[in-house]
N, C-alpha and C positions, 0 to 999 in steps of 0.2 A: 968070845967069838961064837961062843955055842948058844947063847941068847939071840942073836937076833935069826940066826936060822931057825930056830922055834919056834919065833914070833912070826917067820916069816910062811913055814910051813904051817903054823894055826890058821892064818889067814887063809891060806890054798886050800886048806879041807872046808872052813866056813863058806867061802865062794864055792863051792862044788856042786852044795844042790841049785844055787841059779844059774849056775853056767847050765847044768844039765837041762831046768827049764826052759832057758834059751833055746838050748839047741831041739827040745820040742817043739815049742811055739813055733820054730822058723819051720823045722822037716814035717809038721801036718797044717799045713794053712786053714784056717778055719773057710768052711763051705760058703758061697756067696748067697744071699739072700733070696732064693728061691719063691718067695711069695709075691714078689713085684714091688714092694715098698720103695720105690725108688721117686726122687724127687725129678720132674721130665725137665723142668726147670735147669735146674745143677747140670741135666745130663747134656743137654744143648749146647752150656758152653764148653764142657768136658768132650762130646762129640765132635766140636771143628775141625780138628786134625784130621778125622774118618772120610770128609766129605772129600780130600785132595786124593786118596783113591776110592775110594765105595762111592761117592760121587752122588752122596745125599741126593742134591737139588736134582729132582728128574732124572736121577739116576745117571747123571752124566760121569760117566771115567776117568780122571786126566789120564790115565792110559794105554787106550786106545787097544791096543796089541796084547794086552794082558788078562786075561778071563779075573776080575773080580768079583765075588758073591755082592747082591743085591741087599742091605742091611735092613733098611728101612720098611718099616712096615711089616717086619720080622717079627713073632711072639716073645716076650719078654722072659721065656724059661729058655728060647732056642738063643739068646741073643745073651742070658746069664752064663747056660752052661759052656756055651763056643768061647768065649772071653773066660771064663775060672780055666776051662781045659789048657787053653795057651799057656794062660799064667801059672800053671800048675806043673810046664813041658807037657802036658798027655796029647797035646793036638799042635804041630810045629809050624811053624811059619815064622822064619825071623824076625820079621818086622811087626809082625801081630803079638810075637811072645814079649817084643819091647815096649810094646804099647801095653800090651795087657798087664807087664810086670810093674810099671808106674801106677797103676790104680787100686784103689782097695775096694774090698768088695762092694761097701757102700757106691762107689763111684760107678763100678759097674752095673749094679743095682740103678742107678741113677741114669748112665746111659742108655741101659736096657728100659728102663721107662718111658726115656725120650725117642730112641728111633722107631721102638712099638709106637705110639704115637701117631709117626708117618703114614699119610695113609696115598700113597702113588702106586 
């Protein structure tokens, strides 16, 4: 009987340092790519969701009554760091921290290429 709690407590200290890495990786997200490497391509189609409120084309809103920021045509470090702060909780807005929490920084990186881009 005392055998396999041995075997089984050997295992739980052998897993200890990757859980512990795990739980690094997850609690400091690595920084989003600051330099603009982003593909505008990628980011276009990753960005359609954004046009149903920020309202891409001409800036149009679908709504109407709601003050949304103007994205397009934004600088690709103001449009990196507003998307990582979300994703990160440091800058709140529900729907922004769910969108931002689905992408990875390349993606952001890749957004941020394509609505810099816009130029309206």
């Amino acid at each position: 009987m005392t055998r396999p709690l041995q075997l089984a407590a050997c295992l739980a200290l052998a897993a200890l340092p990757f859980a512990a890495l795990a739980q690094e990786s997850a609690a400091a997200p690595e920084p989003a790519d600051s330099t603009g490497a982003g593909s505008a391509e990628n980011g276009r189609m990753l960005a359609y969701t954004c046009q149903g409120c920020h309202g891409v084309t001409n800036y149009v809103n679908a709504y109407p009554n709601y003050r949304v920021p103007k994205i397009g045509g934004q600088s690709q470090e103001y449009l990196i760091n507003a998307l990582t702060e979300y994703k990160r909780g440091t800058r709140r807005h529900p729907t922004m921290q769910a969108q931002a929490n689905s992408f990875s920084d390349q993606d952001i990186a890749d957004i941020a290429a394509f609505l810099s881009s816009l130029n309206q």
